[in-house]
BAKOLZA-398701 format. One line per 8 residues: number of its first residue (from 1); for each residue x negated, y, z negated of N, C-alpha, C, O, CB. Coordinates in Angstrom, 2 decimals. Glycine has a CB too. Layout:
// residues N
NUM = X/Y/Z/X/Y/Z/X/Y/Z/X/Y/Z/X/Y/Z | ...
***
This chain:
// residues 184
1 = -38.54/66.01/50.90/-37.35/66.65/50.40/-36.16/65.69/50.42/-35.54/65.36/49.41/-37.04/67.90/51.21 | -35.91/65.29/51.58/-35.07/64.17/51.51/-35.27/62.88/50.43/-34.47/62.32/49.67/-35.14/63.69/52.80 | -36.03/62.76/50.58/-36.55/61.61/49.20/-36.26/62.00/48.17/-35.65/61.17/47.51/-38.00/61.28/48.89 | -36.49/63.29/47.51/-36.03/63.66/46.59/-34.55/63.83/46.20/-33.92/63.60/45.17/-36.57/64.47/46.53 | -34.23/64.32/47.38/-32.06/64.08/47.66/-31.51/62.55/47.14/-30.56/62.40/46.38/-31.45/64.03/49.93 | -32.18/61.66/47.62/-31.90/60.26/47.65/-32.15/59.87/46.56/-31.12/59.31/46.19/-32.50/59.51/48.50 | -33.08/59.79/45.58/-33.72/59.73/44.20/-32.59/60.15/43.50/-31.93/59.42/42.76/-35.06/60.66/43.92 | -32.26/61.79/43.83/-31.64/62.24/42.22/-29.97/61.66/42.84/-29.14/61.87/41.95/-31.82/64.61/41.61
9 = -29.46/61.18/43.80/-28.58/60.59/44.23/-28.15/59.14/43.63/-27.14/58.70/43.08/-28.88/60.62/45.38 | -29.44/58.63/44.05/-29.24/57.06/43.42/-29.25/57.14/41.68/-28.53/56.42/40.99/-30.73/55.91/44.01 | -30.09/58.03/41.18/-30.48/58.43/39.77/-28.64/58.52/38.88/-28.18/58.02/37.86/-31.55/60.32/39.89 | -28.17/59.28/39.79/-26.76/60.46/39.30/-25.79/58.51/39.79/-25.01/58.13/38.92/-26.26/62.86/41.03 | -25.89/57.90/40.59/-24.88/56.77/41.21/-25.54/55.35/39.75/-24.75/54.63/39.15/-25.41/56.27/43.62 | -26.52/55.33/39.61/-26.92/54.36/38.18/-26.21/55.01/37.38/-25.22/54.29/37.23/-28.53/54.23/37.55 | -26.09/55.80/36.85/-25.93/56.64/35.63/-24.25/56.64/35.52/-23.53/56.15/34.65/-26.69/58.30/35.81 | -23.99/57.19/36.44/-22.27/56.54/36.59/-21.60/55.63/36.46/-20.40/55.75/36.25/-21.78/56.48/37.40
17 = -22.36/54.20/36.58/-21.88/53.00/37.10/-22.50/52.42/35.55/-21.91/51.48/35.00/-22.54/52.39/38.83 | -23.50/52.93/35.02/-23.88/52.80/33.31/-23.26/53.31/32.60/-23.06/52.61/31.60/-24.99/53.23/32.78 | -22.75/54.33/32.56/-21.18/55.03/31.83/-20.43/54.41/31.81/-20.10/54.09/30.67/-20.42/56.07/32.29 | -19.42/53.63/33.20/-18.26/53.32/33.69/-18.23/52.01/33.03/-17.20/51.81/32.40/-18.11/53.39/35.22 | -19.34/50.79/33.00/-19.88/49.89/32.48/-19.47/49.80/31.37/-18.72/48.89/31.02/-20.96/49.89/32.55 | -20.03/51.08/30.30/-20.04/50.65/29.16/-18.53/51.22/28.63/-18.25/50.70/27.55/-21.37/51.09/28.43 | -17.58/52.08/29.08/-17.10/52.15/28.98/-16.00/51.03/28.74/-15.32/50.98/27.72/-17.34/52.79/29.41 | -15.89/50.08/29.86/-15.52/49.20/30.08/-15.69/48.09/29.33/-14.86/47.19/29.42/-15.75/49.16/30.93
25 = -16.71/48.00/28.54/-17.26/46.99/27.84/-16.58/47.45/26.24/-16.22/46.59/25.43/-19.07/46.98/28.05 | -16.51/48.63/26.03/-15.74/48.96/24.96/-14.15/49.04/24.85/-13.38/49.02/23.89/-16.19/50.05/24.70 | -13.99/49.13/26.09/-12.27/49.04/26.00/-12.05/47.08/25.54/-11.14/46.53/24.92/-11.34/49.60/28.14 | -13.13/46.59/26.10/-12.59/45.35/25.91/-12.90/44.86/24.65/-12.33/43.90/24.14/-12.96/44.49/26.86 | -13.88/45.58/24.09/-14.53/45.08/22.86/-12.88/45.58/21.52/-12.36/45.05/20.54/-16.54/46.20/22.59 | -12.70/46.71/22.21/-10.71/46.88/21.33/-9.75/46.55/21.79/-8.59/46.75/21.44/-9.97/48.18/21.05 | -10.19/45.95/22.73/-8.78/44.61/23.26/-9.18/43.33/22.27/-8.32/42.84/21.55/-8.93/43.84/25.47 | -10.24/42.95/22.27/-10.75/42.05/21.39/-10.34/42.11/20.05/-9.73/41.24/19.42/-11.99/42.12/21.43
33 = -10.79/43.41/19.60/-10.36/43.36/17.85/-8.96/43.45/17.67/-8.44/43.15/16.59/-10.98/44.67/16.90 | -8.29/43.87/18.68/-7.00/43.94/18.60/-6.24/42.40/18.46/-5.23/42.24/17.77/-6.61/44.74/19.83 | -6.71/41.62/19.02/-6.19/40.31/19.44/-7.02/39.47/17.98/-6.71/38.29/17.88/-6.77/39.79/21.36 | -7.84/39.90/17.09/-7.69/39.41/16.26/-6.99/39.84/15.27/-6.75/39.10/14.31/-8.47/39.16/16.08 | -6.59/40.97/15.34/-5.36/41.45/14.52/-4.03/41.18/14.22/-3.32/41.28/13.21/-5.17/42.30/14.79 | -3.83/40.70/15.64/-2.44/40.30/16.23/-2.37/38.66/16.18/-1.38/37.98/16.42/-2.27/40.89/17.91 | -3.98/38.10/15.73/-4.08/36.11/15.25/-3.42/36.51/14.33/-2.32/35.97/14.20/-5.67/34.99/14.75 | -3.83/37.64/13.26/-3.90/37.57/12.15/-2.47/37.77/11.38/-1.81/37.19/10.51/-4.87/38.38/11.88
41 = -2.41/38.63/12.00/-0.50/39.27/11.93/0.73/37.81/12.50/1.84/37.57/12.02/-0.22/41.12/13.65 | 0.41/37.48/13.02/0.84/36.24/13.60/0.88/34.88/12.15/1.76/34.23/11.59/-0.45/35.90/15.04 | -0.37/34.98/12.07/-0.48/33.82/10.90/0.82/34.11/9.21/1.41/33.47/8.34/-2.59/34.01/10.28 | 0.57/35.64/9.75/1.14/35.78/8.20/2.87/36.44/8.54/3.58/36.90/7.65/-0.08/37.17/7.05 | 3.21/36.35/9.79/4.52/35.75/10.14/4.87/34.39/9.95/5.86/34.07/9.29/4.72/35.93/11.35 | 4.19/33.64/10.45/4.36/32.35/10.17/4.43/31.53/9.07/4.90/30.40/8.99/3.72/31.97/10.63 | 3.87/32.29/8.13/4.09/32.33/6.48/5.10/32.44/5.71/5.31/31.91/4.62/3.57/33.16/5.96 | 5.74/33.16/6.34/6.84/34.21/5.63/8.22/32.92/5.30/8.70/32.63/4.20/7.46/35.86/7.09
49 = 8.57/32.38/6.56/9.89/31.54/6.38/9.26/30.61/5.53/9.69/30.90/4.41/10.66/30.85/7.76 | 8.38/29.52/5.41/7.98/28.77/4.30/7.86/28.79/3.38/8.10/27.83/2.65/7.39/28.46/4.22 | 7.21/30.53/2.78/7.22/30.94/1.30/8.77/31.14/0.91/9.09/31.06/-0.28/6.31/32.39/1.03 | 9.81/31.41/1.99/11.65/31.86/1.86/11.88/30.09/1.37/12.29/29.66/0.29/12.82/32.56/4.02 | 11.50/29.40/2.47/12.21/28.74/2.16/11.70/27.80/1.07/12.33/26.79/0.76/12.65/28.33/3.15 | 10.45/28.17/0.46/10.13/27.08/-0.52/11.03/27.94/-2.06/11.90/27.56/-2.83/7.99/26.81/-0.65 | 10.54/28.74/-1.97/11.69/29.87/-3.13/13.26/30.01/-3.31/13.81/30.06/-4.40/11.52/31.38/-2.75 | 13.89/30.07/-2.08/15.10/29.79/-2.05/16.24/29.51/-3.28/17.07/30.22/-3.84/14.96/28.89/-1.35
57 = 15.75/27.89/-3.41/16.58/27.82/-4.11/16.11/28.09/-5.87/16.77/27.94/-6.90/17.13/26.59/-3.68 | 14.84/28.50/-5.67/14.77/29.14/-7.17/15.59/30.45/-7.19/16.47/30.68/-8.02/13.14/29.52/-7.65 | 15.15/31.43/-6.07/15.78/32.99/-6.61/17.26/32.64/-5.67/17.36/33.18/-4.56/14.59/34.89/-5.97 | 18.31/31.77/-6.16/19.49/32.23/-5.63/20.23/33.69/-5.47/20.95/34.08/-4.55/20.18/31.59/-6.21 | 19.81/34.40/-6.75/20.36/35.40/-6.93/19.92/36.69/-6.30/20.33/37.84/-6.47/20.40/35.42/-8.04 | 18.85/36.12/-5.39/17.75/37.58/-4.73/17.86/37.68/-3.26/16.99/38.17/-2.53/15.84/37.37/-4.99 | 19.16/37.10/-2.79/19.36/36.99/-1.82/18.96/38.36/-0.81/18.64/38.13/0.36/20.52/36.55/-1.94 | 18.99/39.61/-1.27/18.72/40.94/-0.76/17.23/40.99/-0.47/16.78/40.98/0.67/19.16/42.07/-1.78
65 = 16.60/41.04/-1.45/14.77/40.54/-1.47/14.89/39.78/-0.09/14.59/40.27/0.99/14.07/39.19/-3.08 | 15.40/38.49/-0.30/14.85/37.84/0.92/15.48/38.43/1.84/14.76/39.40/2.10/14.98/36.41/1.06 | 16.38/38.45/2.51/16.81/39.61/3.75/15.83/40.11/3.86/15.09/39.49/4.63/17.87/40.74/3.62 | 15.23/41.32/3.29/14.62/42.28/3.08/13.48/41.73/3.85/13.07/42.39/4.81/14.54/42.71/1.72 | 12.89/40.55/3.52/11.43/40.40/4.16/11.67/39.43/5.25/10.70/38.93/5.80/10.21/39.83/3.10 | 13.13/39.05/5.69/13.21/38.40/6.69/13.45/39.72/7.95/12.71/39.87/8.92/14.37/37.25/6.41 | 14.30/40.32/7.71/14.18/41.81/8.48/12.93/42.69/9.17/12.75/43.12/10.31/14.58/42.68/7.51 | 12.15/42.76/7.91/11.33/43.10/8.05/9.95/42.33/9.03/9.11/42.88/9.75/11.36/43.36/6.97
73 = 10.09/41.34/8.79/9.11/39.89/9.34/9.77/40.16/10.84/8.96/39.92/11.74/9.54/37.86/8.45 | 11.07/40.61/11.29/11.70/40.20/12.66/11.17/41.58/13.32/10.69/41.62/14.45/13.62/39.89/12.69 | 11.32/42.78/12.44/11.10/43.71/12.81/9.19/43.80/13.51/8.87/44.24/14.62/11.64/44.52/11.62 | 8.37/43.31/12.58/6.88/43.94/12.74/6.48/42.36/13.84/5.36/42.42/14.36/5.69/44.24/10.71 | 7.10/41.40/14.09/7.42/40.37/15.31/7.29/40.90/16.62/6.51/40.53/17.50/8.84/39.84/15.28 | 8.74/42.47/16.69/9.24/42.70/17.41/8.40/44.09/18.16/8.82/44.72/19.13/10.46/42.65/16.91 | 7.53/44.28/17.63/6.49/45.94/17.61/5.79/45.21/18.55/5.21/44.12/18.47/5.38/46.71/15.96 | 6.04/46.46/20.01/4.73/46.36/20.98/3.28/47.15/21.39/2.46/46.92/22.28/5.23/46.39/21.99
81 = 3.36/48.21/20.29/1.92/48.94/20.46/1.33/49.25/19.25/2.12/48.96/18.35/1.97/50.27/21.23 | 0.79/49.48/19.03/-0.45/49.40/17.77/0.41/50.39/16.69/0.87/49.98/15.62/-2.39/50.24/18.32 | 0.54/51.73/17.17/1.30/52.84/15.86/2.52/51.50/15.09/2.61/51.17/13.91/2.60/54.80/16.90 | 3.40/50.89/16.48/5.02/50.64/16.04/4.52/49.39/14.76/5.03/49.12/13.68/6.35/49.84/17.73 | 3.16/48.76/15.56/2.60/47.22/14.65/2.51/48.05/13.27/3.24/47.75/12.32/0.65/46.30/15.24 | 1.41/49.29/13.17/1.17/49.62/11.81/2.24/50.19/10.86/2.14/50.05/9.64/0.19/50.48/11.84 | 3.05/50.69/11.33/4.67/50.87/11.03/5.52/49.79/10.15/5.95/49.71/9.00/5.40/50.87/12.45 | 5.52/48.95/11.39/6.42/47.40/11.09/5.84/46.36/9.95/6.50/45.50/9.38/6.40/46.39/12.61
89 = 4.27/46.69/9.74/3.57/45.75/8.80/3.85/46.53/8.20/5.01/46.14/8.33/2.27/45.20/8.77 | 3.99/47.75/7.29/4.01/48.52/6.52/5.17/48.06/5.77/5.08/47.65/4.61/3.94/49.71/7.03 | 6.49/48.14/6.56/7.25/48.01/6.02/7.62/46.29/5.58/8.59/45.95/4.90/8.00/48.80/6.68 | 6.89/45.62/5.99/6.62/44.24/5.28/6.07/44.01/4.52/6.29/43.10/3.72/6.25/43.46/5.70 | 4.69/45.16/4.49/4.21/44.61/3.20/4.93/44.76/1.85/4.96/43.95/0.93/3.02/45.14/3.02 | 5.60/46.17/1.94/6.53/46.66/1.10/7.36/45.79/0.09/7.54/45.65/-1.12/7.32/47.27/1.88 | 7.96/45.04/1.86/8.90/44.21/1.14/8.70/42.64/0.31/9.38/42.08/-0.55/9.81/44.04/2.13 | 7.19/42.16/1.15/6.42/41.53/0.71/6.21/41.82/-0.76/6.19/40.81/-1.45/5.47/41.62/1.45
97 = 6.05/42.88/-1.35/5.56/43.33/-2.56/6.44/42.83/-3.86/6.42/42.21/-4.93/5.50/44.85/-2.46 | 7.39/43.70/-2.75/8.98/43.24/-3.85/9.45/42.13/-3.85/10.32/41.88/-4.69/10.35/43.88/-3.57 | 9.06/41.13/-2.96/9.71/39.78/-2.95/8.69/38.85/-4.06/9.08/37.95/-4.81/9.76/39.09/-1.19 | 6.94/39.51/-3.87/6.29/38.72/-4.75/6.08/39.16/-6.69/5.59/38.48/-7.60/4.90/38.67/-3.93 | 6.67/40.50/-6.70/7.17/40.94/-7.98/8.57/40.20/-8.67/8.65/40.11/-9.89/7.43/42.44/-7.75 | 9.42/39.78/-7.97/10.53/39.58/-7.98/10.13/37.89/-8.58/10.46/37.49/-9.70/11.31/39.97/-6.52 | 9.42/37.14/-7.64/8.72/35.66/-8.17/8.32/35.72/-9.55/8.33/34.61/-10.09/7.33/35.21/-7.35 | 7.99/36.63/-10.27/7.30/36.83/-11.28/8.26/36.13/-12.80/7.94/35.75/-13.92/6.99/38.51/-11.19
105 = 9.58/36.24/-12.01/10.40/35.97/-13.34/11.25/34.99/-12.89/12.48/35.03/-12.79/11.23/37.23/-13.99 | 10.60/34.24/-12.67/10.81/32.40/-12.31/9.45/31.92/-12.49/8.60/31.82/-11.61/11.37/31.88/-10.50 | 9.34/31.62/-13.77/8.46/30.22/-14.14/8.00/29.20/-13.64/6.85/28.77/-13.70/8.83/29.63/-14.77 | 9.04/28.71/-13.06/9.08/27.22/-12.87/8.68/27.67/-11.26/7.71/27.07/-10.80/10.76/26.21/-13.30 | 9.26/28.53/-10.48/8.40/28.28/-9.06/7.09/28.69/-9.07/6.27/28.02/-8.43/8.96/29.00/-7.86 | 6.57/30.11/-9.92/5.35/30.05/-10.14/4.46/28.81/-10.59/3.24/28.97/-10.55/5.29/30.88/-10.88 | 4.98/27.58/-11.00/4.28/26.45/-11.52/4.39/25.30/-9.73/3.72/24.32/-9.41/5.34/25.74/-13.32 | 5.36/25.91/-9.08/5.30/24.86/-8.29/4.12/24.92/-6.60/3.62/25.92/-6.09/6.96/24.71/-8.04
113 = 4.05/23.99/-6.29/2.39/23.32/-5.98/2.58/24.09/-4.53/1.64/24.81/-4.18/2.05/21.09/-5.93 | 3.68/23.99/-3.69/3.66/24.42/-2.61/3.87/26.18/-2.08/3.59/26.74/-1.02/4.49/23.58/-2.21 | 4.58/26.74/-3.53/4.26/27.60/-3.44/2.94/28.27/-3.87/2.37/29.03/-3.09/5.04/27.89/-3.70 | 2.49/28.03/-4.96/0.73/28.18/-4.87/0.06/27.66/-3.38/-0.76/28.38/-2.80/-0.06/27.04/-6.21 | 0.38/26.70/-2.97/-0.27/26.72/-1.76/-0.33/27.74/-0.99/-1.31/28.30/-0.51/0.11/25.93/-1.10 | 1.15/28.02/-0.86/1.82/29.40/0.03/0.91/30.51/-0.05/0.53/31.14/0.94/3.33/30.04/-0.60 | 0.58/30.72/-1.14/0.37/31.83/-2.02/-1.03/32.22/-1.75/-1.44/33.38/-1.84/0.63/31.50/-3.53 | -1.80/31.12/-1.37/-3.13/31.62/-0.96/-3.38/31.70/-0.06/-4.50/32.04/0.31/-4.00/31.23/-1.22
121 = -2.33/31.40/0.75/-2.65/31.11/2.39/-2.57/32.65/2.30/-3.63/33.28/2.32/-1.43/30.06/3.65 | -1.20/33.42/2.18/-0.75/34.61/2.00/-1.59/35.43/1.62/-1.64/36.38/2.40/0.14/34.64/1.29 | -2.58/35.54/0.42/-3.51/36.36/0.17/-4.93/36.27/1.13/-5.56/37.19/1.64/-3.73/36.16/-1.22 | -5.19/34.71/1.18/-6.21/34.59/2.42/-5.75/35.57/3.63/-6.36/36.64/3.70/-6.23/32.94/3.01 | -4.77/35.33/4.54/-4.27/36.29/5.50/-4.65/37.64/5.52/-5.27/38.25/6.38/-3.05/36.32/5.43 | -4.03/38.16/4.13/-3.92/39.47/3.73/-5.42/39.82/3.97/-5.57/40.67/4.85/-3.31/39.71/2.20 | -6.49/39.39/3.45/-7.68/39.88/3.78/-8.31/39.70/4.72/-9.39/40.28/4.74/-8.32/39.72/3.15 | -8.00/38.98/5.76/-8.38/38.82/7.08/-7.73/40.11/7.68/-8.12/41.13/8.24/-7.91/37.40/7.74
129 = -6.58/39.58/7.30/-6.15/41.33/8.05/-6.37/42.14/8.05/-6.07/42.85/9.01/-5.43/41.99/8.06 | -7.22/42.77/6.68/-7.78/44.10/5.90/-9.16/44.28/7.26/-9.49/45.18/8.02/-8.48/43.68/3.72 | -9.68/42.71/6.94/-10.58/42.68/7.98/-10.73/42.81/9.29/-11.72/43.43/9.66/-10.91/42.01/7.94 | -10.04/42.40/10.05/-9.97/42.48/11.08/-9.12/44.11/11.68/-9.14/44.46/12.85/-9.45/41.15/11.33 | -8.53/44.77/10.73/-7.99/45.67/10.63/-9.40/46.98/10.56/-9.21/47.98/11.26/-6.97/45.37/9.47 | -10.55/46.92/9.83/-10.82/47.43/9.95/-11.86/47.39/11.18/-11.97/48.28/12.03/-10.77/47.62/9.04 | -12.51/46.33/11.11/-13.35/45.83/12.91/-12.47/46.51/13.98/-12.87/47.40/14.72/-13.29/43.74/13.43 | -11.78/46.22/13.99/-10.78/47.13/15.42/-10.85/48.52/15.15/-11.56/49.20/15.89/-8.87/46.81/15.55
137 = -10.19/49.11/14.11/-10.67/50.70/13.96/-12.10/51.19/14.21/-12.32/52.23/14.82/-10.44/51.14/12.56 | -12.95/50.51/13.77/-14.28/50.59/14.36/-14.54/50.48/15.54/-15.05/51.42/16.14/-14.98/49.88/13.96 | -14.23/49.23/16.21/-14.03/49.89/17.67/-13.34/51.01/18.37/-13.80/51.60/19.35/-13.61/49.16/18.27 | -12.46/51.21/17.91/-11.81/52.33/18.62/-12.33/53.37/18.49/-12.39/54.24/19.36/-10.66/52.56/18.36 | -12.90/53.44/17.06/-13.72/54.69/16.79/-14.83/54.43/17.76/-15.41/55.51/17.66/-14.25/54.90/15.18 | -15.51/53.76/18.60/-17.04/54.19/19.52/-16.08/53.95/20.69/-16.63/53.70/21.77/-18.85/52.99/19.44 | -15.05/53.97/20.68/-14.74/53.90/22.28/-13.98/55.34/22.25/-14.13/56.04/23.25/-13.62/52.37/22.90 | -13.46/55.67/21.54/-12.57/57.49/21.47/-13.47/58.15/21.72/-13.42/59.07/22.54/-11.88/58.27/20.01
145 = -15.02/57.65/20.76/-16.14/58.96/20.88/-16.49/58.90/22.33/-16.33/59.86/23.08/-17.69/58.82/19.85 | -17.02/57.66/22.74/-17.60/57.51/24.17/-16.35/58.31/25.35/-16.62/59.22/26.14/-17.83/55.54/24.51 | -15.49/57.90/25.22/-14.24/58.94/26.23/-13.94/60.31/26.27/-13.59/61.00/27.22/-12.92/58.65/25.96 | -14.14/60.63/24.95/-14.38/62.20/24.74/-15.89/63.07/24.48/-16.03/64.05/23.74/-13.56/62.48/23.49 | -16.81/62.49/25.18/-18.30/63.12/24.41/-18.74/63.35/26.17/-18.41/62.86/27.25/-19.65/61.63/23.07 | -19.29/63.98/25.87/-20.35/64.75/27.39/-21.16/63.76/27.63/-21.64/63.16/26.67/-21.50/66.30/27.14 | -21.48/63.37/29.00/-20.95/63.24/30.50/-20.17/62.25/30.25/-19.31/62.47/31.10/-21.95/62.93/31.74 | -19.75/61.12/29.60/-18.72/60.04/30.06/-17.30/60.49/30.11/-16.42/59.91/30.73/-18.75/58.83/29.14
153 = -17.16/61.54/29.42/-15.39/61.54/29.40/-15.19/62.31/30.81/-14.02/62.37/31.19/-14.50/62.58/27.83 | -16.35/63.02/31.78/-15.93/62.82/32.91/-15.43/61.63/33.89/-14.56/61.80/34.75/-16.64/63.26/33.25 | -16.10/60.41/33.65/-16.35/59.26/34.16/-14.60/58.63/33.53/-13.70/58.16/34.23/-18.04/58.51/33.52 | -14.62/58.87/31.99/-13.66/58.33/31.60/-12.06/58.77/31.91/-11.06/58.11/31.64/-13.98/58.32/30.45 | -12.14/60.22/32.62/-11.01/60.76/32.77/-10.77/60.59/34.20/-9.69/60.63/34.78/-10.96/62.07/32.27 | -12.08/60.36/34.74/-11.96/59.84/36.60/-11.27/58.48/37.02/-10.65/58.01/37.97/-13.60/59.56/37.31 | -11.82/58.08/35.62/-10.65/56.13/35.86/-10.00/55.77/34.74/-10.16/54.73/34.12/-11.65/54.37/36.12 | -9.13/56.84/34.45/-7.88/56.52/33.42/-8.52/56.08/32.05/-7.82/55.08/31.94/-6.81/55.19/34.02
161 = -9.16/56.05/31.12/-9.88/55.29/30.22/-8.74/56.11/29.18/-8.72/57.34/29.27/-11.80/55.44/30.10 | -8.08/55.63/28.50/-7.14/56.79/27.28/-8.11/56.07/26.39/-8.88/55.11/26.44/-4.96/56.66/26.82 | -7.57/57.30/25.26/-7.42/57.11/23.91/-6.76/56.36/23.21/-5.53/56.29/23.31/-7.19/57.86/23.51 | -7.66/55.49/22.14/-6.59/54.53/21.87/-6.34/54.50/20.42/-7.18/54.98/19.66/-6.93/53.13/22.38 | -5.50/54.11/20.09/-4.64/54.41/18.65/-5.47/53.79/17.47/-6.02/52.74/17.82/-2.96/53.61/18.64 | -5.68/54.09/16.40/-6.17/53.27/15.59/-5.23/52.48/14.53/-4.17/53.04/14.26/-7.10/53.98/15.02 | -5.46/51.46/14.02/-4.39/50.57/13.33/-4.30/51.57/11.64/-5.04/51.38/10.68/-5.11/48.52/13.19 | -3.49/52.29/11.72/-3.52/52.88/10.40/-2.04/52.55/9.33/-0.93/52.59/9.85/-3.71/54.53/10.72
169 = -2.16/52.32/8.22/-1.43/51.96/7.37/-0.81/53.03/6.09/-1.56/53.54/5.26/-2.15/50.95/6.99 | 0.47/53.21/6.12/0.49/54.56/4.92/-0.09/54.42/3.79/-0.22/53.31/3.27/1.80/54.98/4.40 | -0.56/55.65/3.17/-1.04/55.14/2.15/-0.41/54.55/0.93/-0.94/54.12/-0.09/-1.66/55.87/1.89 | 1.07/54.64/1.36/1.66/54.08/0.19/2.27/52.68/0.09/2.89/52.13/-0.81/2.60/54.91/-0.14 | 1.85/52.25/1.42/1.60/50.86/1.59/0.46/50.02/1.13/0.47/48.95/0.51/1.61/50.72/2.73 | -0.67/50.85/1.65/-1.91/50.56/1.36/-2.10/50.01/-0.47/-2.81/49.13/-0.97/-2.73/51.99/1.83 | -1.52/50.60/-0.84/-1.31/50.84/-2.35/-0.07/50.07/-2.94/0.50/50.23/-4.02/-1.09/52.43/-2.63 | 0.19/49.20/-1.95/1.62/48.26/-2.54/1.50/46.98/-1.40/2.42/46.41/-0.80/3.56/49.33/-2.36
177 = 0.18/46.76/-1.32/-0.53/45.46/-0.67/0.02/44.21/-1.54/-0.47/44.01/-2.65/-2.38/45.56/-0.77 | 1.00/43.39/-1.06/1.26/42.08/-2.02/0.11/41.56/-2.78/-1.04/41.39/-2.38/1.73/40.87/-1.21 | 0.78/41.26/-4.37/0.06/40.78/-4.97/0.28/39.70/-5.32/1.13/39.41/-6.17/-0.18/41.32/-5.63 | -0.55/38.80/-4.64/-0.42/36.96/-5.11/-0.92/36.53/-6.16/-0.78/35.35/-6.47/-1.08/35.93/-4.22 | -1.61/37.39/-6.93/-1.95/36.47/-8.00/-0.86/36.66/-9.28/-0.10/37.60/-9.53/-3.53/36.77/-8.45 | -1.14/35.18/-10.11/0.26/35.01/-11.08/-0.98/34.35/-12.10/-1.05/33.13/-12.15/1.99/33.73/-10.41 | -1.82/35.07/-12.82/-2.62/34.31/-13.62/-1.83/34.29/-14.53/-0.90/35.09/-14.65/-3.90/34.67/-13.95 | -2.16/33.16/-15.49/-1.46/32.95/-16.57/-1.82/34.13/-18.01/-1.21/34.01/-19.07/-1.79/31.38/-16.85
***
């Protein structure tokens, strides 16, 4: 009888410590995708003043445009949790949109070499981000389920495990994603 106490004891103490485990292994696996989100978001900050300042002195007259995405660039910089990040990119891409619509009617910088350079770095980014944007939501999605599903979200509510936000974008951002291309 005792043996049997000890069995379904040690049985119930594995099983816990295999929950708690994997739990653990998933929080980090969306710390992970997160931190490539935040390479990624990073890269295409770092973008932003080079494409200003290679344009500059073509759009003198768009001085508002650029504000607009320098503001905005300081603002989604300045975001410390995932909702404020998907927020703050939002409103960059926006302005992103309008700054690369606005290029459209200057010729001559559309012909010039460093802004095409710019320009793909910028769209390269953009889809890393799409990417890595969605890899992290995917994680979060098996780590929300695992925290809220029978028996772990006991385990998960015994050692703090939250819920964690997913990187979501409005849809009317989503739908006003800068467009770099200028085919002829």
């Amino acid at each position: 009888m005792i043996g049997i106490i000890i069995l379904v004891s040690l049985v119930i103490v594995v099983a816990i410590i295999g929950m708690y485990n994997s739990l653990v292994r998933l929080r980090n696996q969306v710390d992970n995708a997160w931190s490539q989100i935040d390479v990624q978001l990073k890269r295409r900050h770092d973008l932003i003043p080079n494409l200003i300042e290679t344009v500059k002195g073509y759009m003198q007259h768009e001085r508002g445009t650029l504000e607009a995405v320098t503001n905005a660039r300081s603002q989604a910089m300045g975001a410390k949790s995932v909702v404020e990040s998907a927020k703050a990119e939002g409103v960059l891409g926006r302005a992103l949109s309008k700054f690369l619509l606005t290029v459209e009617a200057y010729p001559d910088l559309k012909a010039n070499q460093n802004f095409l350079a710019l320009q793909e770095e910028l769209s390269s980014t953009e889809n890393k981000i799409s990417f890595s944007r969605q890899a992290y939501n995917d994680q979060v999605l098996f780590f929300n389920n695992k925290t809220q599903m029978f028996p772990s979200n006991i385990i998960a509510s015994m050692f703090n495990f939250a819920k964690r936000d997913f990187f979501e974008i409005e849809d009317s951002v989503e739908k006003a994603v800068p467009k770099v291309s200028f085919g002829n």
